[in-house]
C-alpha positions in Angstrom: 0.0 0.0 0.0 1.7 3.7 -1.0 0.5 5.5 1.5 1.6 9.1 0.1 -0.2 8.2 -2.8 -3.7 7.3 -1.0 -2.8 10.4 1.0 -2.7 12.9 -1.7 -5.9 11.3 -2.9 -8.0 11.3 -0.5 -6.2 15.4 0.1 -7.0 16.1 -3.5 -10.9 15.3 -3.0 -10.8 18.8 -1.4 -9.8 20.6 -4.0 -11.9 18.6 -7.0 -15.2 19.1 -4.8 -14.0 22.9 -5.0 -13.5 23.3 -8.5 -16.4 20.8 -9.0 -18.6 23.5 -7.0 -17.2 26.2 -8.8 -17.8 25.1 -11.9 -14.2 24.6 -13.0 -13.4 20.8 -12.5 -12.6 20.4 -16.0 -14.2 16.5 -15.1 -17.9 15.0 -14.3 -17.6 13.7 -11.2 -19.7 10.5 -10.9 -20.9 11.3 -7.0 -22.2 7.5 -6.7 -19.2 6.1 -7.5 -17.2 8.8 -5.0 -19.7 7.5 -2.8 -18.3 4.1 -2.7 -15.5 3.3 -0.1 -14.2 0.5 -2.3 -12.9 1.7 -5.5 -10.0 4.4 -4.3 -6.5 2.8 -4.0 -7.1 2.7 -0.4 -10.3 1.3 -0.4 -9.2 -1.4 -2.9 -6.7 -2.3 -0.2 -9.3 -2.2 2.6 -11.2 -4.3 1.1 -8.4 -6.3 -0.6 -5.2 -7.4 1.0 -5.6 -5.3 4.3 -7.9 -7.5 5.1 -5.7 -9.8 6.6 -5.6 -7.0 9.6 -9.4 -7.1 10.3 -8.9 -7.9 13.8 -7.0 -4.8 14.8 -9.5 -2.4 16.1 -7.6 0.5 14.3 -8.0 -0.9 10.6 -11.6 -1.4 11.4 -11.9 1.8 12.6 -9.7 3.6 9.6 -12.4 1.4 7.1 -15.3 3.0 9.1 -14.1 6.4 8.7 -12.8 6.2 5.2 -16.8 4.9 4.4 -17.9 7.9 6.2 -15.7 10.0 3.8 -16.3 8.9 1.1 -20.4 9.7 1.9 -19.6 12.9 3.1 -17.8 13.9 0.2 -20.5 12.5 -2.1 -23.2 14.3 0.3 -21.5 17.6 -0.8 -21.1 16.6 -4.8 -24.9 16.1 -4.3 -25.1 19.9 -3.0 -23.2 21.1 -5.8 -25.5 19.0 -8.4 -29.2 20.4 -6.6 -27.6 23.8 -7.1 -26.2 24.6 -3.8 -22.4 25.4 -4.9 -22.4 27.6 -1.7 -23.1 25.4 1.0 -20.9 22.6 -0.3 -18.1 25.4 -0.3 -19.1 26.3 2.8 -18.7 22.9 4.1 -15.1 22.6 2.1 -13.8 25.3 3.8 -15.3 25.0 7.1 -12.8 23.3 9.5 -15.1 22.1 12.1 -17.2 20.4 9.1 -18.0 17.0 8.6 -16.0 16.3 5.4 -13.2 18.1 7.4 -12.9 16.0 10.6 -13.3 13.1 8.4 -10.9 14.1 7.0 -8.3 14.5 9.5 -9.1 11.3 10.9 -8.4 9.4 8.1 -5.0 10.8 7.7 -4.3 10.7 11.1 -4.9 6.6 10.8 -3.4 6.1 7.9 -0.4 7.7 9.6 -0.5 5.2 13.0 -1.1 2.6 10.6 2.1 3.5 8.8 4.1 3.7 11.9 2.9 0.2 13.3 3.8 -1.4 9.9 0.5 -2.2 8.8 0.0 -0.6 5.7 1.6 -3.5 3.2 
């Protein structure tokens, strides 16, 4: 598992729901699939080969949380696609949001999982 590579992905989500609610994506994003916590590198893996560490409490926690991201970030492509570019920026940019904490959390597990030698 490269773990700056699933990093800067699941970072760069930030900026394509930005551009996407600006209008200036330059891509259609398809907000079911983003919506699915399987088909990223990461969640390939989670639900691939990092299986084999589905009895540590922190992988099963990092698979909850990076489902939960992936459905907040498709809750806010779903604002931008109803017309409501400003409240999905406003959820972008807002720390305390919940794309946000996700956000942070998901890092912050794919980091202790990268220190304890679990991401293979």
């Amino acid at each position: 598992m490269d773990i700056a590579s699933a990093t800067k992905a699941h970072n760069d989500w930030k900026l394509r729901l930005l551009n996407y609610s600006r209008g200036t994506a330059g891509e259609k994003l398809d907000l079911q699939a983003l919506g699915k916590d399987n088909l990223c590198m990461l969640g390939r893996w989670l639900h691939g080969e990092g299986l084999k560490h589905k009895s540590d409490g922190r992988f099963q926690k990092l698979t909850e949380i990076h489902a939960a991201f992936h459905a907040s970030a498709a809750s806010i492509g779903e604002l931008v696609a109803r017309g409501q570019s400003a409240a999905a920026e406003a959820q972008l940019n807002s720390v305390g949001s919940e794309f946000n904490r996700l956000s942070f959390r998901l890092l912050a597990f794919l980091r202790d999982l990268e220190a304890r030698n679990l991401l293979d």
